[in-house]
C-alpha positions, 0 to 999 in steps of 0.5 A, spaced: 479 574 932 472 575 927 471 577 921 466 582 919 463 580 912 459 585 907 457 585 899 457 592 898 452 593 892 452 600 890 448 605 886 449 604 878 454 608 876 457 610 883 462 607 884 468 613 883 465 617 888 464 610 892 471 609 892 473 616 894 468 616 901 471 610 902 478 612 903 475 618 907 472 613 910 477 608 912 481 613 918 474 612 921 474 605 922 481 604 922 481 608 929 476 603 933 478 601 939 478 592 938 480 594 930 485 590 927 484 590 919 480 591 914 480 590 905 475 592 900 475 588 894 472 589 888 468 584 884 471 583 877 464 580 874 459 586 876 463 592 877 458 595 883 460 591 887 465 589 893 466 586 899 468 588 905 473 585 911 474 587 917 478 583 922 475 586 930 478 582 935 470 581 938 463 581 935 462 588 940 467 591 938 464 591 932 457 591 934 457 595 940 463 599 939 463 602 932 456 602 931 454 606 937 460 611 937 459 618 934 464 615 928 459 611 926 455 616 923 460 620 920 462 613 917 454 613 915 453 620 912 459 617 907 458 611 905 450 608 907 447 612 901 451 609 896 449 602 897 442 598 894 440 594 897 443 595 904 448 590 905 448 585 910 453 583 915 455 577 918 461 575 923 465 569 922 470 565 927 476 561 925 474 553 925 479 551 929 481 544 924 
């Protein structure tokens, strides 16, 4: 499994409209082939900022699969405006201890 991580920093005052894109959204995401879960967390010190974690059973799932699919810009016409900067995304593993 890997976990997909992004800090989402959205616009003054957006995030309302954030959130309703965001459920439209989720369907999207959730529909992918090598998807597993994902959650989106809200910061309690800065109120315009979440986290989001999405579980894909391999990095090209993420990475290939979704990011190039025609859901991708749908999933990209509702939420990519919203953010500033435009987060970065990084993908973690399980440390086996």
């Amino acid at each position: 499994m890997i976990l997909e991580v992004a800090i989402l920093n959205i616009k003054a005052g957006m995030s309302d409209s954030f959130e309703r894109s965001f459920q439209k959204a989720s369907p999207i995401i959730a529909a992918m082939p090598g998807y597993i879960s994902h959650d989106l967390q809200k910061c309690l010190e800065k109120s315009d900022r979440y986290l989001l974690l999405v579980r894909w059973d391999k990095l090209e799932d993420h990475t290939v699969g979704f990011r190039q699919s025609a859901e991708y810009e749908t999933w990209k016409q509702l939420l990519h405006h919203f953010y500033e900067p435009f987060p970065i995304v990084e993908h973690y593993s399980t440390v086996e201890l």
